[in-house]
C-alpha positions as CSV (number, residue, x, y, z in Angstrom):
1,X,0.0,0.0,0.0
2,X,2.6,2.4,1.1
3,X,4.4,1.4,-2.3
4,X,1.6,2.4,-4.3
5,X,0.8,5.4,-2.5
6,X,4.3,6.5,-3.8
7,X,3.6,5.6,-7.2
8,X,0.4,7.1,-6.9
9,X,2.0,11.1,-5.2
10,X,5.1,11.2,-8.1
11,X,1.9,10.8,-11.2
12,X,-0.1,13.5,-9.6
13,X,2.9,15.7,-9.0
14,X,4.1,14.8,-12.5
15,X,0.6,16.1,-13.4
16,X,0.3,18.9,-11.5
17,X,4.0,20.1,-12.9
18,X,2.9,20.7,-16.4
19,X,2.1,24.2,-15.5
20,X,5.5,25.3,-14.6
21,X,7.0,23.3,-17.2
22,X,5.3,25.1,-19.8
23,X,5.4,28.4,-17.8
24,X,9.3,28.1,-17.8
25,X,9.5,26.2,-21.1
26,X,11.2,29.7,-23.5
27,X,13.6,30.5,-20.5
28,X,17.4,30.3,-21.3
29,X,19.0,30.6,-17.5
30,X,22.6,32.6,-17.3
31,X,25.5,30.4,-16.0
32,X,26.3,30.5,-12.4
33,X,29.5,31.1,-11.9
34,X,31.5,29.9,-8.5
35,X,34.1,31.9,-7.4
36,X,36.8,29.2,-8.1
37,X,35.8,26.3,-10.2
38,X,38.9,24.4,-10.3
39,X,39.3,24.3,-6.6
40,X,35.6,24.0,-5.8
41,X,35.1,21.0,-3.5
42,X,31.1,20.9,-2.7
43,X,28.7,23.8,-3.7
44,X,25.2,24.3,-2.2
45,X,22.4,26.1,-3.3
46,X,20.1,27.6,-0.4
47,X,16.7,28.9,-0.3
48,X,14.1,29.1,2.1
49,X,10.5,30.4,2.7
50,X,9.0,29.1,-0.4
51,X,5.9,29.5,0.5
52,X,4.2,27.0,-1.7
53,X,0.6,29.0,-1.4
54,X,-2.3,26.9,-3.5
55,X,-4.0,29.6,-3.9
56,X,-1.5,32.1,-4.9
57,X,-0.1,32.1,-8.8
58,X,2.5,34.8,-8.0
59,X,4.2,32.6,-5.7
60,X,3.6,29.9,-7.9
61,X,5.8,31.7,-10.8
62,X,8.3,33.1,-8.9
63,X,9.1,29.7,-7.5
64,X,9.2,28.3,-10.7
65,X,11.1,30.9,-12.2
66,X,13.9,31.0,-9.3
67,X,14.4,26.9,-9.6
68,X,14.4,26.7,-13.4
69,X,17.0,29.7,-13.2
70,X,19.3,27.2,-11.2
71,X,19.9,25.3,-14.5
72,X,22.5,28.3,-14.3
73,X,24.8,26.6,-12.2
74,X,24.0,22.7,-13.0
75,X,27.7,22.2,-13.5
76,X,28.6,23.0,-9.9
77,X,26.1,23.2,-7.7
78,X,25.9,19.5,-6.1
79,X,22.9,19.6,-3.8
80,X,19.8,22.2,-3.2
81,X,18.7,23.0,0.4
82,X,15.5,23.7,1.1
83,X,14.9,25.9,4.7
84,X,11.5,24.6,5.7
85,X,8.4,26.6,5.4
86,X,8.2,25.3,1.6
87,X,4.1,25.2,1.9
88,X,2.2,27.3,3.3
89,X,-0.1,25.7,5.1
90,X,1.2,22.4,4.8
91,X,-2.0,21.0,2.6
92,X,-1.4,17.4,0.6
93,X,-1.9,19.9,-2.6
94,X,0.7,22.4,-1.7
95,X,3.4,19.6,-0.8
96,X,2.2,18.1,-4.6
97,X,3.3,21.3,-6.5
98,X,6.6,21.9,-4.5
99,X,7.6,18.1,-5.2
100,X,6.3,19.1,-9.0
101,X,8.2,21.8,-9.1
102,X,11.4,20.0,-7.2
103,X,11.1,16.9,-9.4
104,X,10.3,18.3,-12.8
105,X,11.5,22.3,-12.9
106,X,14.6,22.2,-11.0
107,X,17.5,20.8,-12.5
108,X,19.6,19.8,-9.1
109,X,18.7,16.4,-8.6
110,X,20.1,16.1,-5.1
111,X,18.0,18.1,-2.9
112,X,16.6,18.1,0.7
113,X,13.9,20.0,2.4
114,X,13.5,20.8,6.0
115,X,10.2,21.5,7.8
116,X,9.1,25.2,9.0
117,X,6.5,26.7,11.5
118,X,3.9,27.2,7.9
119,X,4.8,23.2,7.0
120,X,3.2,21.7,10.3
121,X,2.1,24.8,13.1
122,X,-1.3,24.1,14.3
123,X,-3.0,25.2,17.3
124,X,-4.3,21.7,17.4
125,X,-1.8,19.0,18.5
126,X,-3.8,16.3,16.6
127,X,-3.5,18.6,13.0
128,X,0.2,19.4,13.9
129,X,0.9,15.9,13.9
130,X,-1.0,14.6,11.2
131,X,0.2,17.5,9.1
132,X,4.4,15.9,10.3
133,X,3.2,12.2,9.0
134,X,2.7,13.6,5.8
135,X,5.6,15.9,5.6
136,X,7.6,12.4,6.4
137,X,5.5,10.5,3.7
138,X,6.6,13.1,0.8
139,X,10.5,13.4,1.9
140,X,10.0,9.5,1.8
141,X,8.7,9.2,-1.3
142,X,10.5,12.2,-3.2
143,X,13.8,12.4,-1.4
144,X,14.8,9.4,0.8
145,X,12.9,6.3,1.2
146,X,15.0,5.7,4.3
147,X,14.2,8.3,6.1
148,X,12.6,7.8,8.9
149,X,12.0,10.8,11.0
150,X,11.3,14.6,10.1
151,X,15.2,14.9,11.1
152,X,17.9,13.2,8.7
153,X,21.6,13.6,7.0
154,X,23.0,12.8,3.8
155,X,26.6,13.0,2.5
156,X,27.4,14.8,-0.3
157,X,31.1,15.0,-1.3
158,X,32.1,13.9,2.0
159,X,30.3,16.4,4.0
160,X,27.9,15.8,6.4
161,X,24.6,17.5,5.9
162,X,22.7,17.6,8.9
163,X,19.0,18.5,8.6
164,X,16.9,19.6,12.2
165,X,13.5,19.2,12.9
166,X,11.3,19.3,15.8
167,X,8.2,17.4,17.4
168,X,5.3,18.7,16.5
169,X,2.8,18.0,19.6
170,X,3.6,20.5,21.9
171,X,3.3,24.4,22.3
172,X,7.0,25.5,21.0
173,X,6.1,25.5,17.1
174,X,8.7,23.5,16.5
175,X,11.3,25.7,18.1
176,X,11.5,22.7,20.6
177,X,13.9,19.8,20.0
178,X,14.0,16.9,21.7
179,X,16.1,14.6,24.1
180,X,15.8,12.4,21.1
181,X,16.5,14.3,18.8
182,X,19.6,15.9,20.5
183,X,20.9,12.5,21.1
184,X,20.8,12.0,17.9
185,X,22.2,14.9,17.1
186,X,24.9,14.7,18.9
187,X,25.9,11.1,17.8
188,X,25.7,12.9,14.1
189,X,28.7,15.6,15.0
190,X,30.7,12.7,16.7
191,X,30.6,10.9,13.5
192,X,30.9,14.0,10.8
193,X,34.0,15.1,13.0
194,X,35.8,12.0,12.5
195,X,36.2,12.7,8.7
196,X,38.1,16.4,9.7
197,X,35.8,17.9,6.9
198,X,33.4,21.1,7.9
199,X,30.1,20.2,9.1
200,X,26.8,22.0,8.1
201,X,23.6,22.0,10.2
202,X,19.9,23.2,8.3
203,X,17.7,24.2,10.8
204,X,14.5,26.5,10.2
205,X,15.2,28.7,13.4
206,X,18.2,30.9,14.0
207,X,19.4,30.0,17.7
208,X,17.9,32.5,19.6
209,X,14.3,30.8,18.9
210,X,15.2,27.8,20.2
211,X,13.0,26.4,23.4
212,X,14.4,27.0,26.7
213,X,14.1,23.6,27.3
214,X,16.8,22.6,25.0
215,X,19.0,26.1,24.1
216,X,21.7,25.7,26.2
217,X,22.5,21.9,25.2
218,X,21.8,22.7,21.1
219,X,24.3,25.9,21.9
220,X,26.7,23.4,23.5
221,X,26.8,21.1,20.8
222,X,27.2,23.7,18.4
223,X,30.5,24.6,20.5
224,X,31.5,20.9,20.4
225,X,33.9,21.3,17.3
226,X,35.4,23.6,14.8
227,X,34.4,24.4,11.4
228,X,31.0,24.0,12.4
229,X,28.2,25.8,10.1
230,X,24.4,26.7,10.4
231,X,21.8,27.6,8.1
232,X,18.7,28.8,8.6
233,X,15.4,30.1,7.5
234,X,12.5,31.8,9.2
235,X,13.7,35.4,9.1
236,X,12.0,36.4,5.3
237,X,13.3,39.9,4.7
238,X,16.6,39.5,6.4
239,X,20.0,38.5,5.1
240,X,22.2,38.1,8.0
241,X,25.2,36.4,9.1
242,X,25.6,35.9,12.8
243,X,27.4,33.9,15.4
244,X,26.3,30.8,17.9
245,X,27.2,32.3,21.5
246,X,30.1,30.6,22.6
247,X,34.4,29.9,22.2
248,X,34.0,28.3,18.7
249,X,31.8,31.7,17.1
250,X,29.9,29.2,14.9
251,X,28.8,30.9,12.1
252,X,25.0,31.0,11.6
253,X,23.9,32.0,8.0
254,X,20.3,33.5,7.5
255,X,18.9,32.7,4.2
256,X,15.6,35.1,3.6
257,X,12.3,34.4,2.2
258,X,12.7,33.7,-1.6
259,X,8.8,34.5,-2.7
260,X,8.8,37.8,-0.4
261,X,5.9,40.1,-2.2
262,X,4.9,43.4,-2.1
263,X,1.9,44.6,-0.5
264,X,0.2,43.8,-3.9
265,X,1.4,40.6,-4.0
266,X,3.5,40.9,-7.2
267,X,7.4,40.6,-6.8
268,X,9.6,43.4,-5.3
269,X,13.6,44.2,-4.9
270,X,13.8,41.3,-2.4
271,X,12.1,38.7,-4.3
272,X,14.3,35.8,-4.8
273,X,17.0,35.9,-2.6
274,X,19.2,33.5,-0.8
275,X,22.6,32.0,-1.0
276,X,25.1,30.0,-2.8
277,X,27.8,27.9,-0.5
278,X,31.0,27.2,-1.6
279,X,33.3,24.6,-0.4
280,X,37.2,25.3,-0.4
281,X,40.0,23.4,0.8
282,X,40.8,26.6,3.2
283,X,37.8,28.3,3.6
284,X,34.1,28.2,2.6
285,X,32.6,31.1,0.6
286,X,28.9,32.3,1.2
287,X,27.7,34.5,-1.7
288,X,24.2,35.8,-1.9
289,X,22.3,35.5,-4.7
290,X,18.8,36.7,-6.6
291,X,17.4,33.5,-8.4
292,X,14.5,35.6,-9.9
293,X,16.3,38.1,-11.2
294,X,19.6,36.0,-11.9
295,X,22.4,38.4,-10.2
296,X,24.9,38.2,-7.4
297,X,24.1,40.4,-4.8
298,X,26.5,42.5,-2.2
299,X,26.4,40.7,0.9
300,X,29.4,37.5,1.3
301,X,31.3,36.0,3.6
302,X,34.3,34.2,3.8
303,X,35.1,31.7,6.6
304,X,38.8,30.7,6.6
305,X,38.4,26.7,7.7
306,X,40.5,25.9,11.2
307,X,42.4,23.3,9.8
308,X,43.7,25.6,6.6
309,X,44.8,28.4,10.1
């Protein structure tokens, strides 16, 4: 049953992608550039906010638009992260587009979602957790059928990419993360620092959100080890680059909301913004970039790596 249900979610999301297909059909991307190819080592594409609205064509284009542009940098970018609050409501039909759009517009083939407040928050328990089994159903069938909770890794290029979540049952809006999944957590850094590569952490909230109930041990581990590095999402107009409180200065990179709209709801300056992550043998590069409008933006930062010191 659960096979078939799979079957049954990749032909409706095939279906529902042949409006973005055809509405990005004519368009000829410009190539992304990274800043070094030959001594590129792992390059990430990151957006957040998508805001997958059913009701809401501009969103609808502008996501299209920004993921077919990424056909720009096919050649180097090696996975796409995606910040959490890619629906915005978290409806069956708004995870069916985004996965449309993911699995038939944009050209990066490795790509993994994370889950925001808009993908699960509920004032109802019940709902909140009905609406995290289905967000675990689609990553299963779309990105990982091994995946088995709403928090995972992958490798890519030898890095560790480690993805947070949050249970969904209680009052913290996912802002709350458990003994579980700290423990696991933790066990994930153990293991990525054995390979003396940077680590990177996706979470949807910048640190100072977190719960009470687990900020000081989520701050610790984040002081555990160098070359440590967070993205997050959340923040929508701001582009921001912080550091985790603590000896290490983790760097925490805020990715804003790539479908932010005017007033009118029709795009504005800020629309399509986020960030392209590039892996050096000394340092790692974070450039920012406009995916709608296909242009490198002002704001980067360079982090020498502690080994390379």
């Amino acid at each position: 049953m659960t096979k078939f249900l799979g079957v049954f979610r990749r032909a409706l999301a095939a279906f529902l992608s042949l409006y973005f297909v055809l509405f990005t059909a004519r368009m000829k991307p410009d190539t992304i550039e990274p800043l070094d190819r030959d001594n590129l080592k792992m390059e990430l594409a990151l957006i957040a906010d998508a805001h997958t609205e059913g009701n809401n064509k501009t969103r609808f284009d502008v996501n299209s638009t920004c993921f077919k542009n990424l056909k720009g940098g096919k050649d180097t970018i090696d996975a796409l992260i995606l910040l959490g609050d890619n629906t915005m409501n978290g409806q069956a039909g708004e995870y069916l587009f985004f996965y449309g759009m993911m699995e038939h517009v944009n050209p990066i083939k490795q790509y993994y979602p994370i889950v925001g407040n808009h993908d699960l928050d509920n004032d109802d328990p019940k709902i909140r957790e009905k609406k995290a089994a289905r967000t675990l159903q689609y990553l299963q069938t779309f990105v990982d059928d091994k995946i088995d909770d709403l928090y995972y890794s992958e490798t890519v290029k030898g890095y560790r990419l480690i993805f947070l979540s949050a249970p969904q049952t209680d009052e913290s809006s996912g802002r709350r993360l458990s003994e579980n999944e700290l423990d696991w957590f933790e066990d994930e850094l153990d293991e990525a620092a054995k390979t003396g590569l940077p680590i990177f952490v996706f979470n949807h909230f910048p640190y100072y959100y977190m719960d009470d109930t687990c900020y000081d041990r989520y701050i610790g581990l984040l002081n555990r080890y160098d070359d440590i590095f967070v993205v997050v999402g959340h923040m929508h107009y701001y582009m921001r680059a912080y550091t985790i409180p603590g000896e290490k200065r983790t760097p925490e990179i805020w990715v804003p909301c790539v479908t932010m709209l005017g007033d009118d709801n029709e795009p504005v300056d800020e629309t399509g913004r986020g960030y392209l992550l590039e892996v050096y043998p000394d340092r790692v590069e974070v450039r920012s970039y406009n995916y709608y409008r296909q242009e490198f933006l002002d704001f980067t930062r360079t982090y020498p790596l502690a080994a390379a010191r």
